[in-house]
C-alpha positions as CSV (number, residue, x, y, z in Angstrom):
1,X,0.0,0.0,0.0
2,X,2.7,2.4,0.5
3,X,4.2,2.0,-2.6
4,X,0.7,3.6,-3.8
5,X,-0.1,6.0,-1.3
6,X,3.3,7.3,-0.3
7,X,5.3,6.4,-3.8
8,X,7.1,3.6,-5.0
9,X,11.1,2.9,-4.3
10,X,13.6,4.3,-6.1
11,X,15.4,1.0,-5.4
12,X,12.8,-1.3,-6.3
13,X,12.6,-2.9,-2.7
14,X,16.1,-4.4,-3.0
15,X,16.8,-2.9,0.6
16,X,18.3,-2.1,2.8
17,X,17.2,1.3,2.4
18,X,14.2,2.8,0.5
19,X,13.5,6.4,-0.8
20,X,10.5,6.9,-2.2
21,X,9.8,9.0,-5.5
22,X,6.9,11.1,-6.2
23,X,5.8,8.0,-8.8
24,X,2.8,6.2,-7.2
25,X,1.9,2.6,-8.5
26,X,-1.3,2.5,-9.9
27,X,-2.0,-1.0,-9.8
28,X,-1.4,-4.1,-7.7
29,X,-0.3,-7.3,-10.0
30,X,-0.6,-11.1,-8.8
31,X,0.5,-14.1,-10.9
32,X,-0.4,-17.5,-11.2
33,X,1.3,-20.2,-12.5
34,X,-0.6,-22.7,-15.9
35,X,-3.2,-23.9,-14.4
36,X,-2.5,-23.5,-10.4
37,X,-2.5,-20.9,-8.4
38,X,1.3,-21.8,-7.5
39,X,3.4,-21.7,-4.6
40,X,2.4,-19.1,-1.9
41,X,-0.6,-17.2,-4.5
42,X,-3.3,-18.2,-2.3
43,X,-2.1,-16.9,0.4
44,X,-1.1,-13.4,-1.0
45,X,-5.2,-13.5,-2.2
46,X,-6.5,-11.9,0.9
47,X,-3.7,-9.3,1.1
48,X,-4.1,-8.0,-2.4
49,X,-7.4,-7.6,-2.0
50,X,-7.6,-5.5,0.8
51,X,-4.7,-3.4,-0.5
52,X,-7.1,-2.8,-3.4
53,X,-9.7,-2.3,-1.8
54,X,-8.3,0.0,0.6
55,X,-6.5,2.1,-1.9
56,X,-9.1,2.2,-4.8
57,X,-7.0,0.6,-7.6
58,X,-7.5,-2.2,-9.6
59,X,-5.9,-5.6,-9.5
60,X,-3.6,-6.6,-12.6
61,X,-3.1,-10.5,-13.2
62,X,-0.8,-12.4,-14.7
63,X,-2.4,-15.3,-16.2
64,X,0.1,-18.0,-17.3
65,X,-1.0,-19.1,-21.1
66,X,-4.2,-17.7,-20.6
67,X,-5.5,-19.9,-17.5
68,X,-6.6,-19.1,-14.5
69,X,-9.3,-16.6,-15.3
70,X,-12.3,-17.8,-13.6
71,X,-10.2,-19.0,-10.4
72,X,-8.7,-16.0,-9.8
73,X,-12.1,-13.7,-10.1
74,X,-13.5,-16.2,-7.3
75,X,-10.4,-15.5,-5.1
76,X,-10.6,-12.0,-5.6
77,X,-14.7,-11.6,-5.6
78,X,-14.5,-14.0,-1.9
79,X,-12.4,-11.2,-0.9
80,X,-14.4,-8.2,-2.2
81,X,-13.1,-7.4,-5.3
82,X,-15.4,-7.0,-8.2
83,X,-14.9,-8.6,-11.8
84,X,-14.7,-5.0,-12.9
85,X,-11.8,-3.9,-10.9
86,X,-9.6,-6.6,-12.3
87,X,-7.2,-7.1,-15.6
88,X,-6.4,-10.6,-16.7
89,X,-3.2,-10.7,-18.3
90,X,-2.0,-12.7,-21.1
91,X,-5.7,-13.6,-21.3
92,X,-5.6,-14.2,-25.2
93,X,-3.0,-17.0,-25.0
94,X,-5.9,-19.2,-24.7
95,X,-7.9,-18.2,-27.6
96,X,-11.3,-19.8,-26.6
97,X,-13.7,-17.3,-27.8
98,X,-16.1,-19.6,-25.9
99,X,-13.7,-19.3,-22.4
100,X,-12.8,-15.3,-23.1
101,X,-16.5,-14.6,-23.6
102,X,-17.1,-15.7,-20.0
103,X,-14.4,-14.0,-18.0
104,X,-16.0,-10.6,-20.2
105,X,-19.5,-11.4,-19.4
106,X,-18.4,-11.7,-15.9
107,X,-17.2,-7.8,-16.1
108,X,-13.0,-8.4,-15.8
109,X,-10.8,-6.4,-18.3
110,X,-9.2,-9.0,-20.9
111,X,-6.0,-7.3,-21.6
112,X,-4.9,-9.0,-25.3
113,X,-0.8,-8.3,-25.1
114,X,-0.1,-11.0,-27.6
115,X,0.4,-9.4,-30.5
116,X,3.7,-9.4,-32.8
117,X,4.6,-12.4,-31.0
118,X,4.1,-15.1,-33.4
119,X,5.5,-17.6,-31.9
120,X,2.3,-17.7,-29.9
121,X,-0.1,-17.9,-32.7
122,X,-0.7,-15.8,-35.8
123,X,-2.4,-12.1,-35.1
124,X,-5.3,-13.6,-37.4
125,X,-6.2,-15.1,-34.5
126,X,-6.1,-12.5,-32.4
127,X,-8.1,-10.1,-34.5
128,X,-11.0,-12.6,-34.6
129,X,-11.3,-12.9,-31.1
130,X,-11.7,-8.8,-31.4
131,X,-14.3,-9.7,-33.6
132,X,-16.0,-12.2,-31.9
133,X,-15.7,-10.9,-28.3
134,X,-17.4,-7.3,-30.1
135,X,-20.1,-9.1,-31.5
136,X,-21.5,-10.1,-28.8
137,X,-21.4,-6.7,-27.3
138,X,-17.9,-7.1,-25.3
139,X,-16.0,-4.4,-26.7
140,X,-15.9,-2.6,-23.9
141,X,-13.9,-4.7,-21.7
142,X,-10.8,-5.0,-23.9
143,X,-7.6,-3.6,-23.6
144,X,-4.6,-3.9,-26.1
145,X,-0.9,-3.7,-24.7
146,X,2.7,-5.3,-25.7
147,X,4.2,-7.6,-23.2
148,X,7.6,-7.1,-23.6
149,X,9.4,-8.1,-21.1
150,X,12.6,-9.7,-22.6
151,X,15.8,-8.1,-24.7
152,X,14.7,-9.8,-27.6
153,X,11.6,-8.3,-28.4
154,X,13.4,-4.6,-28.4
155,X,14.5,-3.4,-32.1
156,X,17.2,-1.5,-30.1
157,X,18.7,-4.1,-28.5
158,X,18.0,-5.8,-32.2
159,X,15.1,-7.8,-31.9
160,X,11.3,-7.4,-32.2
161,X,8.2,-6.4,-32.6
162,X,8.7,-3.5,-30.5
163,X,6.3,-1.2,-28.4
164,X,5.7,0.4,-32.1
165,X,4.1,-2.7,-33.5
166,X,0.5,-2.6,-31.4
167,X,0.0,1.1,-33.1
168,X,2.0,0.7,-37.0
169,X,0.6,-3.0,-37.3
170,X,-1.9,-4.3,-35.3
171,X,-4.4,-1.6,-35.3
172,X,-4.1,-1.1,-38.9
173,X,-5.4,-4.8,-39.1
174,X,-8.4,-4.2,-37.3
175,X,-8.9,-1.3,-38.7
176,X,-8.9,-3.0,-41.9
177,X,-11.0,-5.7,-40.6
178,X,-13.5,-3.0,-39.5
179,X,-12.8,-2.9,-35.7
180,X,-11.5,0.1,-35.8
181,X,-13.5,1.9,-33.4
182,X,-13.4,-1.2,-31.0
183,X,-9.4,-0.8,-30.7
184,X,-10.1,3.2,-30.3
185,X,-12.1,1.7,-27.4
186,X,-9.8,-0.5,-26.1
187,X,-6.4,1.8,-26.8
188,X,-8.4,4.6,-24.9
189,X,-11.9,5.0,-23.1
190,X,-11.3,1.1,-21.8
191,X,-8.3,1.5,-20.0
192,X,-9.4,4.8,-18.7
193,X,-12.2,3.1,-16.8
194,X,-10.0,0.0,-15.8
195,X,-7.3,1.7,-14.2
196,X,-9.4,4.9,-12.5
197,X,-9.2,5.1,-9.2
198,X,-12.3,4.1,-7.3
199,X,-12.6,5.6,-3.5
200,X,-13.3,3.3,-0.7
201,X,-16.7,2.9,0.1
């Protein structure tokens, strides 16, 4: 909580000292592991929740190949945190249209941060679970983002897609497929409800 309230460390909690900058966190962010919780999550349920709760911001999850959707909503929902206050992660590794549909109905943000990455699956794929999810009416509870947490997805460091790809690339392709209003959505007015803050009651 104090790395929201007060600001987060300039030294990334290494210890043993911390100095905090004028940079709050905005989010709190558990991970699970495929298809378990993993060592120690379930016990860590309780306090992000109250954290969240307490502070007003949402929960960020990291789902590992797309699993763990509906268990973690439970977990978080037991503990008072609504479907809406929560971003699943990686969620369009498992591209079940059937599967994604659900976790949306049930008001979580599906943040789709696969694209460029082929390796994973074609960006077809992604832009007709766009399609499908808007169809029925879900449009509003995407997000689009670049997970790129390793060297060799950065053109500077001389590998790819790049942070540039989600804008240059993929948008142009649903754009092209007609979606273009549902990525304006999910680039902009989707996020800006996901990650407000939201006072405690």
């Amino acid at each position: 909580m104090a790395e929201i309230e007060l600001g987060m460390d300039e030294y990334g909690l290494v210890g043993p000292l911390v100095r905090r900058s004028s940079a709050r966190a905005g989010a709190i962010k558990i991970a699970t592991s495929y298809h378990s919780f993993g060592r120690g999550v379930e016990r860590l349920i309780g306090a992000v929740a109250a954290a969240a709760l307490r502070t007003g911001v949402p929960v960020v999850t990291h789902c590992d190949k797309g699993t763990m959707g509906h268990e973690l909503l439970d977990a978080l929902s037991a503990c008072g945190v609504e479907a809406d206050r929560v971003v699943l992660g990686h969620i369009d590794h498992n591209p079940d249209a059937g599967y994604l549909t659900s976790l949306a109905e049930s008001g979580a943000y599906l943040a789709f941060d696969r694209p460029g990455r082929i390796k994973y699956g074609p960006d077809s794929e992604i832009v007709a679970l766009v399609a499908e999810l808007a169809g029925r009416g879900l449009g509003h509870r995407l997000l689009f983002g670049m997970d790129l947490a390793r060297r060799s997805y950065w053109p500077g460091l001389g590998g790819g897609p790049g942070l540039t790809y989600l804008l240059e690339r993929f948008v142009p392709r649903l754009e092209a497929a007609g979606l273009g209003e549902v990525a304006k959505s999910a680039l902009i007015a989707n996020p800006r409800a996901a990650f407000a803050l939201r006072p405690c009651g």
